[in-house]
SESE-458068 format. One line per field, with one value per atom (N, C-alpha, C, O): residue number from 1; residue in three letters; atom name; x, y, z. Coordinates in steps of 0.1 Angstrom, whole numbers, plus 5000, padded with zeros to 4 digits. Layout:
N
k	c(NUM / ...)
r	c(ala / ...)
a	c(CA / ...)
east	c(X / ...)
north	c(Y / ...)
up	c(Z / ...)
***
This chain:
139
k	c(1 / 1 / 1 / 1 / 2 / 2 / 2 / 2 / 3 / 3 / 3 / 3 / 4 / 4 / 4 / 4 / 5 / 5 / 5 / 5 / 6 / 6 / 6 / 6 / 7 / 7 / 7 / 7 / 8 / 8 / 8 / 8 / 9 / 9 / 9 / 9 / 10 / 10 / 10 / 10 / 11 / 11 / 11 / 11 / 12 / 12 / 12 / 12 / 13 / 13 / 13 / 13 / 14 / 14 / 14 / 14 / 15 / 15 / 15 / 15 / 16 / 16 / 16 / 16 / 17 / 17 / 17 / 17 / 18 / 18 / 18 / 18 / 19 / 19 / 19 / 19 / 20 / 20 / 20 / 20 / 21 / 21 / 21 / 21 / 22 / 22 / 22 / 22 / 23 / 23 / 23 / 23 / 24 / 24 / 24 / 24 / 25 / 25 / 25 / 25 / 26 / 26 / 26 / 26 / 27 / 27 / 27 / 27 / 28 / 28 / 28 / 28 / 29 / 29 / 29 / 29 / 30 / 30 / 30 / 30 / 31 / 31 / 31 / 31 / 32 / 32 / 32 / 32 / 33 / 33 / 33 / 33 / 34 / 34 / 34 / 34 / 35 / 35 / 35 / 35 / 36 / 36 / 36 / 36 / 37 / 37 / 37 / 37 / 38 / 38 / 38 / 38 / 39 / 39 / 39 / 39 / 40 / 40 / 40 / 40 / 41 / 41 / 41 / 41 / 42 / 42 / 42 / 42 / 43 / 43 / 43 / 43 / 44 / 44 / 44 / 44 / 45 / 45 / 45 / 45 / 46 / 46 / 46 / 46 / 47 / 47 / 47 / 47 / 48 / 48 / 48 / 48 / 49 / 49 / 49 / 49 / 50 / 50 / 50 / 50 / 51 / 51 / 51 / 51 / 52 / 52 / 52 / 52 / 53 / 53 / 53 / 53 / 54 / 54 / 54 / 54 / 55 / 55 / 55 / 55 / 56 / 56 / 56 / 56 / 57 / 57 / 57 / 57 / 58 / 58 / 58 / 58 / 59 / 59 / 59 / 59 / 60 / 60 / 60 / 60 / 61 / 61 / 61 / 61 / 62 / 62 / 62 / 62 / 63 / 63 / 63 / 63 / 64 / 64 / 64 / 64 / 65 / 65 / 65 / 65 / 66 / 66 / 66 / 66 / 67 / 67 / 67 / 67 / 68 / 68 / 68 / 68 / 69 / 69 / 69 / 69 / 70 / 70 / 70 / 70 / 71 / 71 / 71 / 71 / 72 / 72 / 72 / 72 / 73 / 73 / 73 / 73 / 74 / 74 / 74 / 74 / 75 / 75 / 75 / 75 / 76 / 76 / 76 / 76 / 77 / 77 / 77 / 77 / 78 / 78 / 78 / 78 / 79 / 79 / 79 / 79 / 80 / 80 / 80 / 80 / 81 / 81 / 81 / 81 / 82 / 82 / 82 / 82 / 83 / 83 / 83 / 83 / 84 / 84 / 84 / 84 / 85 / 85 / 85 / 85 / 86 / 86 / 86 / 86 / 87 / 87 / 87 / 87 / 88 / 88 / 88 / 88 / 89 / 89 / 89 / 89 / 90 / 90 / 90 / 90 / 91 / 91 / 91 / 91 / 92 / 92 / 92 / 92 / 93 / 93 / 93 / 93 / 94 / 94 / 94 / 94 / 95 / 95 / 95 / 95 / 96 / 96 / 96 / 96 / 97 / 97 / 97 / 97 / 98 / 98 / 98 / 98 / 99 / 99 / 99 / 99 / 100 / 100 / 100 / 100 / 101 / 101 / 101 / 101 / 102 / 102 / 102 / 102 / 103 / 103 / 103 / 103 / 104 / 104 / 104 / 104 / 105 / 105 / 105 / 105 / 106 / 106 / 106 / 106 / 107 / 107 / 107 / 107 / 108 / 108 / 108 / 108 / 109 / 109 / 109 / 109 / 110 / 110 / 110 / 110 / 111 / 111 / 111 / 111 / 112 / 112 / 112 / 112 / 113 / 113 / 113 / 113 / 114 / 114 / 114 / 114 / 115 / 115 / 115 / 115 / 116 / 116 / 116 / 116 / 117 / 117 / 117 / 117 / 118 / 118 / 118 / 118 / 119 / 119 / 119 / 119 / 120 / 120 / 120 / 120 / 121 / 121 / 121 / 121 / 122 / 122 / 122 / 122 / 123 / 123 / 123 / 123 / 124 / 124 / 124 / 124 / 125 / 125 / 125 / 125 / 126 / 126 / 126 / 126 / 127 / 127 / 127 / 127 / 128 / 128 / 128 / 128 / 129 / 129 / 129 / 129 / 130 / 130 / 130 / 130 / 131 / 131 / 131 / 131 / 132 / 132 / 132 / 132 / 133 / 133 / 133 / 133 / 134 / 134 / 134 / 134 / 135 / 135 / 135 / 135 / 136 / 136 / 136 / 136 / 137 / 137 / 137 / 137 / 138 / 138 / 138 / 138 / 139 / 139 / 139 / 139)
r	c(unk / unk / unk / unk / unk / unk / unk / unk / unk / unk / unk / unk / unk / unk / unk / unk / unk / unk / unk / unk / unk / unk / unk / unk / unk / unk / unk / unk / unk / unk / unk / unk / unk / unk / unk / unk / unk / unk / unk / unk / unk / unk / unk / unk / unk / unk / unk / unk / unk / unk / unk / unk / unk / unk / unk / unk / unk / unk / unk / unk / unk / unk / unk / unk / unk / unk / unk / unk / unk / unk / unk / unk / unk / unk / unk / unk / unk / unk / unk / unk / unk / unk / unk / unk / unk / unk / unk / unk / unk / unk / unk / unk / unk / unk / unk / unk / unk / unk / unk / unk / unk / unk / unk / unk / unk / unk / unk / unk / unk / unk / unk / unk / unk / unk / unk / unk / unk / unk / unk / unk / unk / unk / unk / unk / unk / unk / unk / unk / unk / unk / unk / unk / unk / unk / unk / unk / unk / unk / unk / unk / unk / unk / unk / unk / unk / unk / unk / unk / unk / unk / unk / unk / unk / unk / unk / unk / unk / unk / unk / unk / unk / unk / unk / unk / unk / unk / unk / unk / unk / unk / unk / unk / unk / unk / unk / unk / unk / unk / unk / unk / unk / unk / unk / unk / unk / unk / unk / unk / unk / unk / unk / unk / unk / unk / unk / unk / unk / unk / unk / unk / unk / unk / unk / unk / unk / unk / unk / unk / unk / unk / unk / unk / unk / unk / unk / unk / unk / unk / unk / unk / unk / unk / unk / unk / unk / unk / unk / unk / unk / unk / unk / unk / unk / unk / unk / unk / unk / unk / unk / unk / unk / unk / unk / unk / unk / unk / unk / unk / unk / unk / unk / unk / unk / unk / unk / unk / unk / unk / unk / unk / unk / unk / unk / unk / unk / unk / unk / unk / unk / unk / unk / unk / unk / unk / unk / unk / unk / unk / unk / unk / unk / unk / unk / unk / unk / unk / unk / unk / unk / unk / unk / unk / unk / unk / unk / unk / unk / unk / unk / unk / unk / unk / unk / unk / unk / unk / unk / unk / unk / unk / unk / unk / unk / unk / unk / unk / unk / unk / unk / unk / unk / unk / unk / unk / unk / unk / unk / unk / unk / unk / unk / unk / unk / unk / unk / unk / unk / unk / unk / unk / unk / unk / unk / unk / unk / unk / unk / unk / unk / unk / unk / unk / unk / unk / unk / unk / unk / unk / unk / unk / unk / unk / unk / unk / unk / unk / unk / unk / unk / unk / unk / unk / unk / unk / unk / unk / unk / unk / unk / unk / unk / unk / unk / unk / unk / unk / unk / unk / unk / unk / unk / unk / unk / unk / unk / unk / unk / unk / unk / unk / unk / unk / unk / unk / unk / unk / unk / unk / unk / unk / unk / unk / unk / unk / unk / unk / unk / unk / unk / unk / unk / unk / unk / unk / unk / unk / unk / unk / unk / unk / unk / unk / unk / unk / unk / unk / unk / unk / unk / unk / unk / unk / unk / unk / unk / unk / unk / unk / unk / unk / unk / unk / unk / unk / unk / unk / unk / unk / unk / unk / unk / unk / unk / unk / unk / unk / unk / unk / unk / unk / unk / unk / unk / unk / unk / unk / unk / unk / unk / unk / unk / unk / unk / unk / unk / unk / unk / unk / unk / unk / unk / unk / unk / unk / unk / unk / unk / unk / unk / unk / unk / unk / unk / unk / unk / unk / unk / unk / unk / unk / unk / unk / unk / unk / unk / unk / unk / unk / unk / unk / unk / unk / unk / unk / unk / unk / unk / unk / unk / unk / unk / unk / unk / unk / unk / unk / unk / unk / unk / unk / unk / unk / unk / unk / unk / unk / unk / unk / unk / unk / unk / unk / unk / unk / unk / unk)
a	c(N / CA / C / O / N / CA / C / O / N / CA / C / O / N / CA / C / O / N / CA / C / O / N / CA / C / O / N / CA / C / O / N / CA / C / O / N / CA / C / O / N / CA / C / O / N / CA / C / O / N / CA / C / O / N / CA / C / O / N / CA / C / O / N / CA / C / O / N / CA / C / O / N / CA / C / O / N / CA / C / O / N / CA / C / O / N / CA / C / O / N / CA / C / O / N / CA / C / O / N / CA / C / O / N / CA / C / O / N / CA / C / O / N / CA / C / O / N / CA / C / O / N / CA / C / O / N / CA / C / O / N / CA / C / O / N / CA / C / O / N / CA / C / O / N / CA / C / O / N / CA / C / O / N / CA / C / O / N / CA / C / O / N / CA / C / O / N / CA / C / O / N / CA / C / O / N / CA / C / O / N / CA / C / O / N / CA / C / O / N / CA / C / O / N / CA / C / O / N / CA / C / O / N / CA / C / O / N / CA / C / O / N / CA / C / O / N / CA / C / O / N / CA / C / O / N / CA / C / O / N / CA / C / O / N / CA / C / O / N / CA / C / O / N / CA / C / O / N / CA / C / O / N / CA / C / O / N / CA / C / O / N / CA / C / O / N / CA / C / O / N / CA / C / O / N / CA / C / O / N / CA / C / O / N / CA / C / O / N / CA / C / O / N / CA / C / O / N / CA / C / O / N / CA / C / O / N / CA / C / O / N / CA / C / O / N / CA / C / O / N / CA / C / O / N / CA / C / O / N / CA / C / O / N / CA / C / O / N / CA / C / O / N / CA / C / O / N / CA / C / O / N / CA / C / O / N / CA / C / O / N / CA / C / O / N / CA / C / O / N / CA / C / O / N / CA / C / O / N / CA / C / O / N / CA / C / O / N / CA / C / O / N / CA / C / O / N / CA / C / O / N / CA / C / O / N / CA / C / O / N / CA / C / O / N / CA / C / O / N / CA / C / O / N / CA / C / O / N / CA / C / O / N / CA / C / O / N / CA / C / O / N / CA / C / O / N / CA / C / O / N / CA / C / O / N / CA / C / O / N / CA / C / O / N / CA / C / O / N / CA / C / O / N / CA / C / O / N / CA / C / O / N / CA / C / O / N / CA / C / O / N / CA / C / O / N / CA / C / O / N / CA / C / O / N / CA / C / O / N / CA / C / O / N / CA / C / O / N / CA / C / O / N / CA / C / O / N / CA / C / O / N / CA / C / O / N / CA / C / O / N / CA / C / O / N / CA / C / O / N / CA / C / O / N / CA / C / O / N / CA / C / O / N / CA / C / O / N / CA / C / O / N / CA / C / O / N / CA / C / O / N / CA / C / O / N / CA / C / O / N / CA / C / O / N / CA / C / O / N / CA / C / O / N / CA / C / O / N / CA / C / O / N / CA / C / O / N / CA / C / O / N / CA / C / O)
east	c(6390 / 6385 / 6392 / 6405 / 6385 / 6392 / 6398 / 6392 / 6411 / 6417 / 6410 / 6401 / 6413 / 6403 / 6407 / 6419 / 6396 / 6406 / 6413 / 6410 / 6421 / 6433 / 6427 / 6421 / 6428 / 6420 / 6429 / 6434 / 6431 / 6434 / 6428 / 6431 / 6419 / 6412 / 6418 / 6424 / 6415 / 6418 / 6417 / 6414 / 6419 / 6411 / 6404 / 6404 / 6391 / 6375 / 6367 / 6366 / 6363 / 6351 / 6341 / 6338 / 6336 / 6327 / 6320 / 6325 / 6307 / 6299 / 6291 / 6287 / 6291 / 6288 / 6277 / 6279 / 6266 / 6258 / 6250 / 6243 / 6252 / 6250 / 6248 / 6257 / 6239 / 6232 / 6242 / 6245 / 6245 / 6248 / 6267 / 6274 / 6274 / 6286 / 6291 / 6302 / 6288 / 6296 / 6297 / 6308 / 6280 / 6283 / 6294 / 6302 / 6294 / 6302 / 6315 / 6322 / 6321 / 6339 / 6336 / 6340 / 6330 / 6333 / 6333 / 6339 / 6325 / 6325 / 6337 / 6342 / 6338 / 6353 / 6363 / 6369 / 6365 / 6375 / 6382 / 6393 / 6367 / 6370 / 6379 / 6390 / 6370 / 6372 / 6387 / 6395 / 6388 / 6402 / 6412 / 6423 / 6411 / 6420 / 6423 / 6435 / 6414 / 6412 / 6412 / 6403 / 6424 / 6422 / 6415 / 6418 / 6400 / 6389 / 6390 / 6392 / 6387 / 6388 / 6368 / 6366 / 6361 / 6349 / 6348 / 6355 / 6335 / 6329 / 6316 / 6311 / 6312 / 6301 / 6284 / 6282 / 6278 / 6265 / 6256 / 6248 / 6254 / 6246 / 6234 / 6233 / 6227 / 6216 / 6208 / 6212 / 6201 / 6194 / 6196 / 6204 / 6192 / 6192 / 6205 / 6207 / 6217 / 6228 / 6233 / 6240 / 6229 / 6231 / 6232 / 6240 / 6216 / 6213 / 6221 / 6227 / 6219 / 6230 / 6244 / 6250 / 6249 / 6263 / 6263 / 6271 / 6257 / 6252 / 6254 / 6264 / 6247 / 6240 / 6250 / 6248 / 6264 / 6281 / 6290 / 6297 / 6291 / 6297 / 6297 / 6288 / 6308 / 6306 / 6307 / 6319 / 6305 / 6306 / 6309 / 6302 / 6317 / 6323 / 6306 / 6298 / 6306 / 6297 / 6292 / 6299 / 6281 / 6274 / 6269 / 6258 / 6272 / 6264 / 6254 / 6255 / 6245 / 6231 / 6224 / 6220 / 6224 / 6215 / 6201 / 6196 / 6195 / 6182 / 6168 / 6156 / 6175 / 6166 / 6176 / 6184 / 6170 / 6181 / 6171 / 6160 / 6172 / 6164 / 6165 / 6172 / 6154 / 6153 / 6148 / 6136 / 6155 / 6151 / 6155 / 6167 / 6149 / 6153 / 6163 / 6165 / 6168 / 6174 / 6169 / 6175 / 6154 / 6149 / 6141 / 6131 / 6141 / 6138 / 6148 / 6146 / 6159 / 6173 / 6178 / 6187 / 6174 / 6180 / 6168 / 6170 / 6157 / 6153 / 6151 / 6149 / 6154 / 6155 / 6166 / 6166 / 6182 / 6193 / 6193 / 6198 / 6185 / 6182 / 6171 / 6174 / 6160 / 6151 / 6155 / 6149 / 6166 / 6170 / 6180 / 6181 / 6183 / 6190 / 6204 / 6211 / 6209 / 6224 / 6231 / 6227 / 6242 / 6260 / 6257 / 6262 / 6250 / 6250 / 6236 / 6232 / 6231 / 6222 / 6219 / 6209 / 6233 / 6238 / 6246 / 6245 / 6252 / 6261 / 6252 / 6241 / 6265 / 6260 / 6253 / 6260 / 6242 / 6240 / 6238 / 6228 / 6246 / 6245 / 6237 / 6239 / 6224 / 6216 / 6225 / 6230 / 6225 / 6229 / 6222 / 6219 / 6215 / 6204 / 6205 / 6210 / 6202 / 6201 / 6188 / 6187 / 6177 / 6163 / 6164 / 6171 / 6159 / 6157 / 6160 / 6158 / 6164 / 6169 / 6157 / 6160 / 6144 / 6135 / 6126 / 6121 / 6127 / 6125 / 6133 / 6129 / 6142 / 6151 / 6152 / 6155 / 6150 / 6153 / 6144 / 6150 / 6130 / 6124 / 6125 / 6125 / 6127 / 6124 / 6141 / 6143 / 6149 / 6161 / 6154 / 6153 / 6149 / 6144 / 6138 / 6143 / 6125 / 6119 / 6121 / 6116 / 6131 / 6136 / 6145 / 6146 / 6155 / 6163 / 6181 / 6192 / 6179 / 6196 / 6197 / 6187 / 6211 / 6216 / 6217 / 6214 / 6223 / 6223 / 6224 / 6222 / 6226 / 6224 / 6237 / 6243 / 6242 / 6249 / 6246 / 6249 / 6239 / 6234 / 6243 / 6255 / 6236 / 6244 / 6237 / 6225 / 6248 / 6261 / 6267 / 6263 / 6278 / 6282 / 6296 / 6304 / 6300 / 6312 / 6324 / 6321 / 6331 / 6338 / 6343 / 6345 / 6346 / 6342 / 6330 / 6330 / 6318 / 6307 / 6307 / 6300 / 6313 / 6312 / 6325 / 6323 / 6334 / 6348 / 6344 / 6349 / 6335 / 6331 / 6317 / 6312 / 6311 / 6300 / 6309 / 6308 / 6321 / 6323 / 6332 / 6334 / 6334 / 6349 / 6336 / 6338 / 6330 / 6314 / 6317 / 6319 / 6317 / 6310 / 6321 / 6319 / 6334 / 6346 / 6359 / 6362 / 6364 / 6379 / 6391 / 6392 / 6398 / 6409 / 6421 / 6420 / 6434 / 6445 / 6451 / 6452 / 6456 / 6461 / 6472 / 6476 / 6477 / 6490 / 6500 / 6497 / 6512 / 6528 / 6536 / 6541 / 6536 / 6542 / 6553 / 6558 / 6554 / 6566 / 6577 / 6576 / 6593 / 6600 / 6613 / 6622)
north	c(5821 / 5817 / 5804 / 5804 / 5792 / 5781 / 5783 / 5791 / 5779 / 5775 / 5773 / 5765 / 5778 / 5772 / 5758 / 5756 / 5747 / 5735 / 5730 / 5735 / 5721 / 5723 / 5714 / 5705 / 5713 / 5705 / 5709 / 5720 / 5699 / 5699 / 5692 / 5680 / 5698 / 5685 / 5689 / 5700 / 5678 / 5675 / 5687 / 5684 / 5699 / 5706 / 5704 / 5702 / 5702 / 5699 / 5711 / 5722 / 5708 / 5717 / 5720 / 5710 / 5734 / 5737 / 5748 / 5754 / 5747 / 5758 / 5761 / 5754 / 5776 / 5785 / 5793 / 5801 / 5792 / 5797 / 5809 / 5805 / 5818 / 5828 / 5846 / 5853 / 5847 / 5860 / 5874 / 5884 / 5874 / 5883 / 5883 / 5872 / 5895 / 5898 / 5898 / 5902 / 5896 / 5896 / 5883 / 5877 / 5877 / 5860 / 5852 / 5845 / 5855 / 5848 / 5852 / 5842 / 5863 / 5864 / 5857 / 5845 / 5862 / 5848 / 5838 / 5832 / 5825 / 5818 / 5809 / 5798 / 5821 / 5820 / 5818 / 5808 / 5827 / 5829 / 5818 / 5814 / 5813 / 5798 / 5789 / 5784 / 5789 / 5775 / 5778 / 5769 / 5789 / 5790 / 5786 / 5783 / 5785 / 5779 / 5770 / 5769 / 5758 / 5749 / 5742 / 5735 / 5744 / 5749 / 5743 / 5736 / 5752 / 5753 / 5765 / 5774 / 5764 / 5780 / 5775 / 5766 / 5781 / 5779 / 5788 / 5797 / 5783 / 5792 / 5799 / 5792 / 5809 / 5817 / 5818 / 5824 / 5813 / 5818 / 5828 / 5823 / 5840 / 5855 / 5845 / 5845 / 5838 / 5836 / 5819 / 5815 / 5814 / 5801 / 5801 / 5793 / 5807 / 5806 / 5803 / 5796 / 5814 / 5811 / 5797 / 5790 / 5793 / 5782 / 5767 / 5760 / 5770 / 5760 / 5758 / 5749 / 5769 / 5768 / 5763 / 5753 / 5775 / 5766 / 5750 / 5743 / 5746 / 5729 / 5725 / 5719 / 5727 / 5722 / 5718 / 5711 / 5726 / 5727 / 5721 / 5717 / 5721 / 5716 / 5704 / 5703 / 5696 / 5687 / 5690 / 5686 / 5694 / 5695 / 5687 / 5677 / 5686 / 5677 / 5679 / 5670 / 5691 / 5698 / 5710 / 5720 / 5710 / 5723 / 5734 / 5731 / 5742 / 5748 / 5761 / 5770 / 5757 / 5765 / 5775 / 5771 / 5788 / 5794 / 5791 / 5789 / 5790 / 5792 / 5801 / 5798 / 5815 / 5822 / 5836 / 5843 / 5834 / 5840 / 5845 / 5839 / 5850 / 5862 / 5850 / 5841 / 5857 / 5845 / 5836 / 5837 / 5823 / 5813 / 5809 / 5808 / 5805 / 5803 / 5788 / 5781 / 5786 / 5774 / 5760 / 5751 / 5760 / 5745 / 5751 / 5745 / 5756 / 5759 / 5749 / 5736 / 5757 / 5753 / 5742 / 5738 / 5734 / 5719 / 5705 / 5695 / 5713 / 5706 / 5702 / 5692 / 5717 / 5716 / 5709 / 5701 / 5712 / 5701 / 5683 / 5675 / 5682 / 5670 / 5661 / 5650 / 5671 / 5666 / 5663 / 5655 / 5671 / 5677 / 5657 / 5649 / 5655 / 5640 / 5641 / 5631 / 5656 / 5660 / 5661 / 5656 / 5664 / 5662 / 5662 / 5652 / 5669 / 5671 / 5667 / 5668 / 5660 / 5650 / 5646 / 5647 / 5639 / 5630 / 5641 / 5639 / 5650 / 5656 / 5663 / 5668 / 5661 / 5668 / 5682 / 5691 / 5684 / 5700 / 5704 / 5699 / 5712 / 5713 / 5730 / 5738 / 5731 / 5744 / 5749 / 5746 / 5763 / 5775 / 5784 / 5793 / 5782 / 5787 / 5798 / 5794 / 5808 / 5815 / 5812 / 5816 / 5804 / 5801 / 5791 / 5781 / 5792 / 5781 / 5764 / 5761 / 5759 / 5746 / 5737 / 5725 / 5740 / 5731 / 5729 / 5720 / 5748 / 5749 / 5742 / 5733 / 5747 / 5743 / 5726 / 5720 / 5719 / 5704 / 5696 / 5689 / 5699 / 5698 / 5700 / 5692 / 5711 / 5719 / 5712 / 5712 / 5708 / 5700 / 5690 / 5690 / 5681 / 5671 / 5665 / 5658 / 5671 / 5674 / 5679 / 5673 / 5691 / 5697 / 5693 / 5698 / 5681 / 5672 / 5680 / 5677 / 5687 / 5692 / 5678 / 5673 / 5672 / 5664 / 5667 / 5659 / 5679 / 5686 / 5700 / 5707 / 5704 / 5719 / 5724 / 5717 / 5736 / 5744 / 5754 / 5765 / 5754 / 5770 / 5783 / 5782 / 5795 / 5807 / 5816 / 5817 / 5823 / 5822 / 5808 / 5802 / 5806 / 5792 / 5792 / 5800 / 5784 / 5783 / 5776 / 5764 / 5774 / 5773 / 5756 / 5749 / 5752 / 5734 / 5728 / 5717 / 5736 / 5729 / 5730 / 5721 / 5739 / 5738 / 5727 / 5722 / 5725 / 5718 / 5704 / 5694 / 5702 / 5688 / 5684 / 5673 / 5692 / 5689 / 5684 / 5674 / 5696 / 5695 / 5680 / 5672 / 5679 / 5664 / 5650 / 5640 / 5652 / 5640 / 5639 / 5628 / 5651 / 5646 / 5649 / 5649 / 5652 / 5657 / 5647 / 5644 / 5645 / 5637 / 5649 / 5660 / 5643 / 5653 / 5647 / 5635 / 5654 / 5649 / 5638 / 5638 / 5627 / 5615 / 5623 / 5635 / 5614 / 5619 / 5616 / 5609 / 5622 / 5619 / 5607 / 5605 / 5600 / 5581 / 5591 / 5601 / 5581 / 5582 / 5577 / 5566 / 5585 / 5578 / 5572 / 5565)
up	c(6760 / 6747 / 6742 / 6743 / 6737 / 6732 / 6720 / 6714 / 6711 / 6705 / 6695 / 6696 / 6682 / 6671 / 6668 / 6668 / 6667 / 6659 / 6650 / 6639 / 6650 / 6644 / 6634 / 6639 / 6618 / 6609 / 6597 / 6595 / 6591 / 6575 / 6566 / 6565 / 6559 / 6550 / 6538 / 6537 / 6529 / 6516 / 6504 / 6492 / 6509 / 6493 / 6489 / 6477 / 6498 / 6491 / 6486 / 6492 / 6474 / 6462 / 6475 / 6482 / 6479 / 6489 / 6478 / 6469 / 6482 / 6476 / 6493 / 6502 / 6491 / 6501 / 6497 / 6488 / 6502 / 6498 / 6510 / 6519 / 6508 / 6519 / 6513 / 6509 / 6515 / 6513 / 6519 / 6512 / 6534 / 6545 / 6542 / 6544 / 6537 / 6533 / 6547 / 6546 / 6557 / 6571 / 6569 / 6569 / 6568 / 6573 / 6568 / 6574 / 6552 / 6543 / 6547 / 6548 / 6551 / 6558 / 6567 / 6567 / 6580 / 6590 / 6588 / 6598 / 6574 / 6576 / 6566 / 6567 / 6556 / 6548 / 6559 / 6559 / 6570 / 6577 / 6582 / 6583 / 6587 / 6595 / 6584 / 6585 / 6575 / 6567 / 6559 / 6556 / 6557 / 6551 / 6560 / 6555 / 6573 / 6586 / 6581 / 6580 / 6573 / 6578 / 6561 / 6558 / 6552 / 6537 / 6526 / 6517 / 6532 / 6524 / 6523 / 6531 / 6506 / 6501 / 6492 / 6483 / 6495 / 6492 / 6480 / 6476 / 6473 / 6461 / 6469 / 6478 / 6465 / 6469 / 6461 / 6451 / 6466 / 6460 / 6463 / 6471 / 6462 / 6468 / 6471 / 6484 / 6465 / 6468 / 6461 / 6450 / 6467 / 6463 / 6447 / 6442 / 6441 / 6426 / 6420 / 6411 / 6429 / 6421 / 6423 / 6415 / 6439 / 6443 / 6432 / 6427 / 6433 / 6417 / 6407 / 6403 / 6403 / 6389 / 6389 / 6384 / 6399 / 6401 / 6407 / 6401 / 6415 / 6419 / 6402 / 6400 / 6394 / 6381 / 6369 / 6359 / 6373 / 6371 / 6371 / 6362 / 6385 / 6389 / 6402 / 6410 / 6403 / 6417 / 6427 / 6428 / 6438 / 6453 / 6463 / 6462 / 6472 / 6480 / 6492 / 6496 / 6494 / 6502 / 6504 / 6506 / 6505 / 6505 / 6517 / 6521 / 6521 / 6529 / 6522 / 6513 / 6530 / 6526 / 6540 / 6551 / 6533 / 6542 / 6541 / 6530 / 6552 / 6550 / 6545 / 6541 / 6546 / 6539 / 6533 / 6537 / 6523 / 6509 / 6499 / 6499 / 6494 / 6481 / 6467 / 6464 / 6463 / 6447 / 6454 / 6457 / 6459 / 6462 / 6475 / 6476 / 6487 / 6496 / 6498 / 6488 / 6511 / 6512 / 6510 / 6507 / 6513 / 6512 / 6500 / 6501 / 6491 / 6479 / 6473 / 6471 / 6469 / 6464 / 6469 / 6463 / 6481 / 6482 / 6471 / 6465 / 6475 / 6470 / 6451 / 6444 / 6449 / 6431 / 6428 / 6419 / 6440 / 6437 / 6437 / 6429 / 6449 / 6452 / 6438 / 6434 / 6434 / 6424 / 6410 / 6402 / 6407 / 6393 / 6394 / 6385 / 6404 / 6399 / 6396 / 6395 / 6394 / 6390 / 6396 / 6406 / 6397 / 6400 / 6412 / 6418 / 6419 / 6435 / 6442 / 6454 / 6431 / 6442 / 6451 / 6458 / 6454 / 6467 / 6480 / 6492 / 6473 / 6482 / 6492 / 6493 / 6502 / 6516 / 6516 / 6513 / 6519 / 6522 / 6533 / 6538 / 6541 / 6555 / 6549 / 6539 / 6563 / 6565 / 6579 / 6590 / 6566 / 6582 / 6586 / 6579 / 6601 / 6607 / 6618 / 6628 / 6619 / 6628 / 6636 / 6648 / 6630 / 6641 / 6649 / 6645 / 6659 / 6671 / 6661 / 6649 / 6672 / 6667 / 6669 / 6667 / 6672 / 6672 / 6659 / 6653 / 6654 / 6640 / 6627 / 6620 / 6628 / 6620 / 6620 / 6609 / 6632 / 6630 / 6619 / 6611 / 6618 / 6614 / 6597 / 6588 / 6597 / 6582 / 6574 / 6562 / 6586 / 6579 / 6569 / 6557 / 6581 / 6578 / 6565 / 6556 / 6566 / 6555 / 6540 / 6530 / 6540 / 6527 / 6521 / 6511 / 6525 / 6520 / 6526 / 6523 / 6532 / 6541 / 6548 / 6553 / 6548 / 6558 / 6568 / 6577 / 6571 / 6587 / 6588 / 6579 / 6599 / 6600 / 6608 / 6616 / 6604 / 6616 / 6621 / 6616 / 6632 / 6642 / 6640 / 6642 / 6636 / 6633 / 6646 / 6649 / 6654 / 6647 / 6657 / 6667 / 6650 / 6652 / 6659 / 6655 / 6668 / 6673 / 6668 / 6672 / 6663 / 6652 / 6655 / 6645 / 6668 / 6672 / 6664 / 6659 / 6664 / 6661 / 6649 / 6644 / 6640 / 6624 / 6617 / 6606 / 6624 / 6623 / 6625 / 6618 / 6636 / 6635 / 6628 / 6629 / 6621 / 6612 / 6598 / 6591 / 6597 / 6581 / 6583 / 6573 / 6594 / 6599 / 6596 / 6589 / 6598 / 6594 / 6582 / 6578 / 6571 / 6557 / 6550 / 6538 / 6556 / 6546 / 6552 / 6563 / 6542 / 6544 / 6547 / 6542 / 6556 / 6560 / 6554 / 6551 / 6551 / 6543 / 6551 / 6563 / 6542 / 6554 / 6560 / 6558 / 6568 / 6577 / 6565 / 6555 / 6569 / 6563 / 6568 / 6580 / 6559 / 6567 / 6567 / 6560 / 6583 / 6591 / 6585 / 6579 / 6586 / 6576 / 6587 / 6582)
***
C-alpha cells in the first residue's frame, strides 16, 4: 500500500457536501491529514444556503443527494452571482467517468473526483485549486 501524501495547505474554508455518513468520515479522514477541517452539507439544499454565507476556498459536491442534487446545487451557486460564484466545485462521483465527464462539464463543476477515490488522486485535485502553507525561511 502507498503512503498517503504528505500535504499542508493553508487552513482553507472547505464545504463538503455529501449525503453518505461513511463517505463524509473517509473523506474528513483524508483531508484532516492534510489540515483541512471541512464544513458539512447533508444534502444540495443545505449546500446552497451555506454557499449563500459564506466564502469558500472550495467545494466538493456529491453528485446525487436528496432535496437537491449536485448539478442542481452548482448551478443555483454559480447563477445566484454570490460569494461562491467563482469558487472551485469539485463533483464526487461514484459513476463511470465517461458520464460524469460530461455532466461536469455542462453543470458548471470545475472538476471531478472518482469515488471511491485513492487518496493521491484527491490530494492532487485539491493541490490544483488550493494553496499549501509556504515553507519556513531557512534561518
Amino acid at each position: 500500500m502507498k503512503p498517503l501524501p504528505i500535504g499542508d495547505f493553508a487552513k482553507p474554508n472547505i464545504l463538503l457536501a455529501e449525503d453518505n455518513e461513511m463517505n463524509v468520515l473517509v473523506i474528513t479522514k483524508f483531508l484532516n491529514r492534510w489540515n483541512i477541517y471541512p464544513e458539512v452539507a447533508q444534502d444540495g439544499q443545505e449546500a446552497v444556503n451555506m454557499a449563500s454565507i459564506k466564502v469558500y476556498d472550495l467545494i466538493l459536491m456529491d453528485l446525487m443527494m436528496p432535496n437537491l442534487s449536485g448539478p442542481e446545487a452548482v448551478q443555483i451557486i454559480r447563477n445566484q452571482g454570490g460569494l461562491n460564484a467563482q469558487t472551485p466545485i469539485l463533483a464526487l462521483s461514484a459513476s463511470p467517468e465517461a458520464d460524469v465527464t460530461e455532466l461536469v462539464r455542462t453543470s458548471g463543476f470545475t472538476n471531478y473526483v472518482n469515488k471511491p477515490f485513492m487518496p493521491q488522486d484527491l490530494f492532487d485535485k485539491l493541490s490544483t485549486y488550493l494553496p499549501t502553507k509556504p515553507e519556513a525561511p531557512i534561518a
